[in-house]
VOPAGU-2260 file (C-alpha; in pm, 1 decimal, decimal comma):
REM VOPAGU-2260
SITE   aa  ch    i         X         Y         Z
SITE  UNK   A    0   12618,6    9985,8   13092,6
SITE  UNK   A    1   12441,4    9772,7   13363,6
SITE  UNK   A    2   12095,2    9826,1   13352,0
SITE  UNK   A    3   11850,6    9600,8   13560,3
SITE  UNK   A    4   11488,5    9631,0   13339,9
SITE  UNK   A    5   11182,7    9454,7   13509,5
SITE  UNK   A    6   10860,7    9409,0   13373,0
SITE  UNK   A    7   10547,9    9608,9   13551,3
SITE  UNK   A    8   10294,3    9317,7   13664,0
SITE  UNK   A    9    9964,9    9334,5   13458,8
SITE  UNK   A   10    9760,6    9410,6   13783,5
SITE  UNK   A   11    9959,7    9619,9   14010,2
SITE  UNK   A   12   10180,4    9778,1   13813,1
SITE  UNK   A   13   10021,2    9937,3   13551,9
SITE  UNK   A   14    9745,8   10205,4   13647,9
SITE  UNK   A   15    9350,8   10186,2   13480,7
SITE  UNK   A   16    9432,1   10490,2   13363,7
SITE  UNK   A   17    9440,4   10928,5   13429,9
SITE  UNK   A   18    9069,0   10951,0   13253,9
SITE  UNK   A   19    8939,4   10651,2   13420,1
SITE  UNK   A   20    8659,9   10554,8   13407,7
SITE  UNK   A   21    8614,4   10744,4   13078,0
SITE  UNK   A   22    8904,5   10586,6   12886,6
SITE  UNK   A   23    9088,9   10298,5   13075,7
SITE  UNK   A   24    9431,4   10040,3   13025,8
SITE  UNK   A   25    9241,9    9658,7   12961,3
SITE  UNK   A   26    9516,2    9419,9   12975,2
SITE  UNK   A   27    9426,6    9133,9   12756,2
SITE  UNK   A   28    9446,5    8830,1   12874,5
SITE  UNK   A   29    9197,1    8633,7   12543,3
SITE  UNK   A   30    9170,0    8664,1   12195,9
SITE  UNK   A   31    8872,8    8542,5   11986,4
SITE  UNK   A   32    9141,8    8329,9   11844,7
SITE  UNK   A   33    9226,4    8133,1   12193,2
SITE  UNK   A   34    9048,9    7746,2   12200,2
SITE  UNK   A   35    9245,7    7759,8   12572,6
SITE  UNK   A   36    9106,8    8003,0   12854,3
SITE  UNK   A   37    9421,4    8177,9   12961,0
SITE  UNK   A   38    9410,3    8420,6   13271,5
SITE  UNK   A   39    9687,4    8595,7   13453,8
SITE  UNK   A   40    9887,5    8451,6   13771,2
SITE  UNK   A   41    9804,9    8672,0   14037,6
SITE  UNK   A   42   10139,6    8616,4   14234,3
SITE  UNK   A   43   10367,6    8620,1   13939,8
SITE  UNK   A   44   10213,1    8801,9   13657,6
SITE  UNK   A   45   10224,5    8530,3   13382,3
SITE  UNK   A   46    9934,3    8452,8   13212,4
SITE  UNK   A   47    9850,5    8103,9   13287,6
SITE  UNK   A   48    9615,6    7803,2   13138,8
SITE  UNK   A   49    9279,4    7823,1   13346,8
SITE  UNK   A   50    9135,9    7546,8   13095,9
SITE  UNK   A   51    9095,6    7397,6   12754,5
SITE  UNK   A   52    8802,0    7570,9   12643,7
SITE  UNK   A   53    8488,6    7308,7   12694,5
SITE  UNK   A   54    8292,1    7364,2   12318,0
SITE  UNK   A   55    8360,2    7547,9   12058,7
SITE  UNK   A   56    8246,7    7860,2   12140,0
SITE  UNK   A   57    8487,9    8117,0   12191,1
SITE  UNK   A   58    8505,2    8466,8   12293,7
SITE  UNK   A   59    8336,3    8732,3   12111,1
SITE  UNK   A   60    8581,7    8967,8   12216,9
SITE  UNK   A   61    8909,9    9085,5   12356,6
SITE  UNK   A   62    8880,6    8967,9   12689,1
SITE  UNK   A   63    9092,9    9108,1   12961,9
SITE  UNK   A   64    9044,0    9274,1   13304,6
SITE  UNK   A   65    9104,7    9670,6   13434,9
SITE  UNK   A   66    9441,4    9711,8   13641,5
SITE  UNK   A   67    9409,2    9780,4   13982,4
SITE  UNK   A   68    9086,7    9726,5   14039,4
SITE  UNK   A   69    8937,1    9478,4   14293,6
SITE  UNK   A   70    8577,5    9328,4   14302,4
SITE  UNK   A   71    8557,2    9345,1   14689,0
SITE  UNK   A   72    8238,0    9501,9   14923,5
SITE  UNK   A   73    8160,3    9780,3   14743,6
SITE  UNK   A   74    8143,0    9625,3   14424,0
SITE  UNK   A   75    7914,7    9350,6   14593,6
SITE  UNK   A   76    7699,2    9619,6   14757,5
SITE  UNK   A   77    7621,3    9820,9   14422,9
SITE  UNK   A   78    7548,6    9475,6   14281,9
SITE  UNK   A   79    7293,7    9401,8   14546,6
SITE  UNK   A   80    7170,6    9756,6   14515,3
SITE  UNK   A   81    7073,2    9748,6   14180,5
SITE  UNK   A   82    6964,9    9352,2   14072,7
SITE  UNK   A   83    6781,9    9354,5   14467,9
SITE  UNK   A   84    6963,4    9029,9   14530,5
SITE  UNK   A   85    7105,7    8935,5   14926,1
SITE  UNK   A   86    7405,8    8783,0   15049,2
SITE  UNK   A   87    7640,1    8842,6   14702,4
SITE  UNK   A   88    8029,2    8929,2   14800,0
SITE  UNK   A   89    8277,2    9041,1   14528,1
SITE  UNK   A   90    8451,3    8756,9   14340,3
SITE  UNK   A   91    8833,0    8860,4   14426,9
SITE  UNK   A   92    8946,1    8950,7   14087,7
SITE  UNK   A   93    9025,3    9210,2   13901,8
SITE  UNK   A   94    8751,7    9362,7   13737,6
SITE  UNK   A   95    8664,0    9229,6   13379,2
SITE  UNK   A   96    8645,9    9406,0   13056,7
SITE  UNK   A   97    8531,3    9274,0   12715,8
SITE  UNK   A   98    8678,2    9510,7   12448,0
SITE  UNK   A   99    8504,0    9505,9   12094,1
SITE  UNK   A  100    8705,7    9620,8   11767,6
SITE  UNK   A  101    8689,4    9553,7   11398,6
SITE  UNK   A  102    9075,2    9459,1   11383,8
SITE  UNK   A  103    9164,6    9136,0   11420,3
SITE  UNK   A  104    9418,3    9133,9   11721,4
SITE  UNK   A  105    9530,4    8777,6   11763,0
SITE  UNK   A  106    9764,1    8801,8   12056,0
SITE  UNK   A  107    9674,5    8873,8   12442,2
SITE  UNK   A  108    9948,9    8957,7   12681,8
SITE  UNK   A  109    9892,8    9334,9   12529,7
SITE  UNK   A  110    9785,7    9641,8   12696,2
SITE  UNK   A  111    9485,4    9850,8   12482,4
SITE  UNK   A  112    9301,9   10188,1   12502,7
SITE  UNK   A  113    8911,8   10107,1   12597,5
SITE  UNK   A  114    8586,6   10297,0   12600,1
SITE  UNK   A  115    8371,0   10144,1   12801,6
SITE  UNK   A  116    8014,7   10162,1   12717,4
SITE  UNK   A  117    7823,9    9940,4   12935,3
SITE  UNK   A  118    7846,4    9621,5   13116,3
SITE  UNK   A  119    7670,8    9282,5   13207,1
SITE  UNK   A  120    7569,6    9235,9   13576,6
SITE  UNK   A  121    7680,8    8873,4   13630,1
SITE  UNK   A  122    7659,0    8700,6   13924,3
SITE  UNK   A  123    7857,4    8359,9   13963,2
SITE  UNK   A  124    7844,1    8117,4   14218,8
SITE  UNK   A  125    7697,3    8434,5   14484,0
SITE  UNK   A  126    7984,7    8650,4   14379,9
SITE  UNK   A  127    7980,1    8928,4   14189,3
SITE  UNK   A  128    8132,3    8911,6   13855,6
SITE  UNK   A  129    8047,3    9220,8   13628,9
SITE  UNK   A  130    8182,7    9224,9   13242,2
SITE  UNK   A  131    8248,1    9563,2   13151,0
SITE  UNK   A  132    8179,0    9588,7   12770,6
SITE  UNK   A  133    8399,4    9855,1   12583,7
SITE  UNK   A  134    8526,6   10015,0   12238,4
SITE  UNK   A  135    8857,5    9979,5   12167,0
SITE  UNK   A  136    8938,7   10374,4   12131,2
SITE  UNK   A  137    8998,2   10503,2   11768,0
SITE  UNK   A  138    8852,8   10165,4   11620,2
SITE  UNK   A  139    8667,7   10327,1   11275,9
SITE  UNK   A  140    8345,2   10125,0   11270,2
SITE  UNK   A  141    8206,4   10077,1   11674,8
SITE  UNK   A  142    8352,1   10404,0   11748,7
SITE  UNK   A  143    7941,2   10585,9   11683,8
SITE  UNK   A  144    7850,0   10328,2   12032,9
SITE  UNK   A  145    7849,8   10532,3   12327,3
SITE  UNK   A  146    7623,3   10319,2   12538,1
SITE  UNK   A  147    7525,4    9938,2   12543,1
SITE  UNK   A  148    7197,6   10021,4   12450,2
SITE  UNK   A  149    7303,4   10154,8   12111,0
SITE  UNK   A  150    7427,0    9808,3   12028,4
SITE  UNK   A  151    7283,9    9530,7   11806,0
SITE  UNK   A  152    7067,3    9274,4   12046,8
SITE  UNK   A  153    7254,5    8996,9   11833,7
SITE  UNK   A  154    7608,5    9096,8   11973,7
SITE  UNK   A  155    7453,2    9175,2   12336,7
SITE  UNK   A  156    7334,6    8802,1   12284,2
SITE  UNK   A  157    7650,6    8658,0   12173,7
SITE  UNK   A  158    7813,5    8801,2   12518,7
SITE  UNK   A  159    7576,1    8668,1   12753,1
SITE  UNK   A  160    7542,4    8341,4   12612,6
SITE  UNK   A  161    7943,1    8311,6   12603,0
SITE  UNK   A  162    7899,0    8366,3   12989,8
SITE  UNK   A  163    7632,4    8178,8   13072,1
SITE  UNK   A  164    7796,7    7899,5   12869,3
SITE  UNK   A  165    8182,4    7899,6   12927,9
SITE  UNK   A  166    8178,4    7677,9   13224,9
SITE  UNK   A  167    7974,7    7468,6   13107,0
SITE  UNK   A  168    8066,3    7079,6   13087,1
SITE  UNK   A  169    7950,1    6884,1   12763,1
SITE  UNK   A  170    7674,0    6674,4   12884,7
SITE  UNK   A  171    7519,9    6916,1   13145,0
SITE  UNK   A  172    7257,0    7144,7   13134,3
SITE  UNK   A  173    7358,1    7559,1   13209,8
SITE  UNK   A  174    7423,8    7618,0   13545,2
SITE  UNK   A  175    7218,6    7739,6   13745,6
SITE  UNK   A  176    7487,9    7938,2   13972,4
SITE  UNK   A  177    7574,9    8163,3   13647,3
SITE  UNK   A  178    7351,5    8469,8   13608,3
SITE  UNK   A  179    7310,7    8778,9   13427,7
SITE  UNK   A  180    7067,7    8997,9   13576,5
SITE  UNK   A  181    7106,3    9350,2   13385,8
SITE  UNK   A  182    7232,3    9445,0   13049,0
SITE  UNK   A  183    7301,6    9768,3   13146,5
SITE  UNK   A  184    7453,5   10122,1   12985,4
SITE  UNK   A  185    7741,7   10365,2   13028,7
SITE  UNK   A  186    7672,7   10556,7   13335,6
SITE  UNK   A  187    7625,8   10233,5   13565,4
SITE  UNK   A  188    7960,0   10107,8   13383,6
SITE  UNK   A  189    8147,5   10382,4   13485,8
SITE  UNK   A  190    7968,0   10344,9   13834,8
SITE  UNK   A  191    8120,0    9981,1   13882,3
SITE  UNK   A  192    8503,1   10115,8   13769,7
SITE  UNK   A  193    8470,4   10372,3   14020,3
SITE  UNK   A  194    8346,1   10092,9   14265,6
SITE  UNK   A  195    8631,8    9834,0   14195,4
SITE  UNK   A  196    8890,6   10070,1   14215,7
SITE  UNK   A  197    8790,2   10215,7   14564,0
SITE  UNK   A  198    8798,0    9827,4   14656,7
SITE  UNK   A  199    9140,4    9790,5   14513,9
SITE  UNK   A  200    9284,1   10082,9   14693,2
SITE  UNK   A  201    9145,5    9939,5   15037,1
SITE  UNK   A  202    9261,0    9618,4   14981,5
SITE  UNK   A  203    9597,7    9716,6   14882,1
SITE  UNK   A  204    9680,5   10056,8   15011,3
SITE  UNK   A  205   10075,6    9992,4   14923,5
């Protein structure tokens, strides 16, 4: 039997989901395990190396993005709408998700069930660069989180300093391009899913 398989690619081939944005597909790109920041290949679909990570922090969480979605105009615009900045334009990439779970899932390159809950409204460089924050769904002990706000400051911290942090070169101060201007809850989360994927589907309508 000749069979010709081929592998969906991360982004475009796999949908965010039929309850998005209630439940939504985060392909994983990072582990908490990874000391190398891996993220996919748009073209091909391979994850690549983006860059030996530059301290030893790591991510607090799965770390992935939503498929088919697209931080393009509108995302920028509800940005600008809600941290009253000017001038901010989307950042070209899918949109990111953190995913938070008790298990210890050591592999990326995986597809998992997510919850989101809430988000960080980051702005990099002018661009807009949320982090959806989520639950992996059916995980027994940060299942009771709904919303951001329901979450221990001392994890909420952990996040934003890995993001304020992660570009960071040894030697030099924070930069001052990275911000985060909102920590903010579920209803704005599923706000900036909604936002990202009407931005995908205009940017590719095929």
């Amino acid at each position: 039997m000749n069979k010709h398989i081929h592998m969906a690619h991360p982004w475009h081939g796999i949908q965010a989901g039929p309850d998005a944005p209630l439940i939504v597909n985060a392909f994983i790109e990072m582990t908490p395990n990874d000391s190398v920041k891996y993220e996919i290949d748009k073209e091909s679909g391979f994850l690549k190396v983006d860059r030996p990570q530059k301290f030893s922090n790591i991510v607090p969480a799965l770390y992935g993005f939503i498929p088919q979605t697209y931080c393009a105009e509108h995302v920028a615009s509800y940005c600008m709408e809600k941290s009253s900045k000017t001038d901010i334009v989307g950042d070209g990439d899918p949109l990111d998700i953190c995913v938070l779970t008790e298990r210890n899932i050591a592999s990326g390159y995986i597809l998992v069930p997510a919850i989101p809950i809430g988000g960080l409204r980051m702005i990099d460089g002018g661009e807009a660069d949320d982090k959806i924050i989520a639950i992996l769904k059916g995980d027994e002990v940060f299942h009771h989180w709904k919303s951001l706000e329901e979450c221990p400051d001392s994890l909420i911290d952990r996040l934003r300093h890995y993001f304020l942090t992660y570009k960071q070169i040894p030697g030099e101060k924070a930069s001052k391009h990275i911000e985060i201007t909102h920590i903010y809850g579920l209803e704005e989360a599923q706000e900036v899913i909604r936002k990202s994927q009407e931005d995908y589907r205009n940017h590719f309508p095929d």
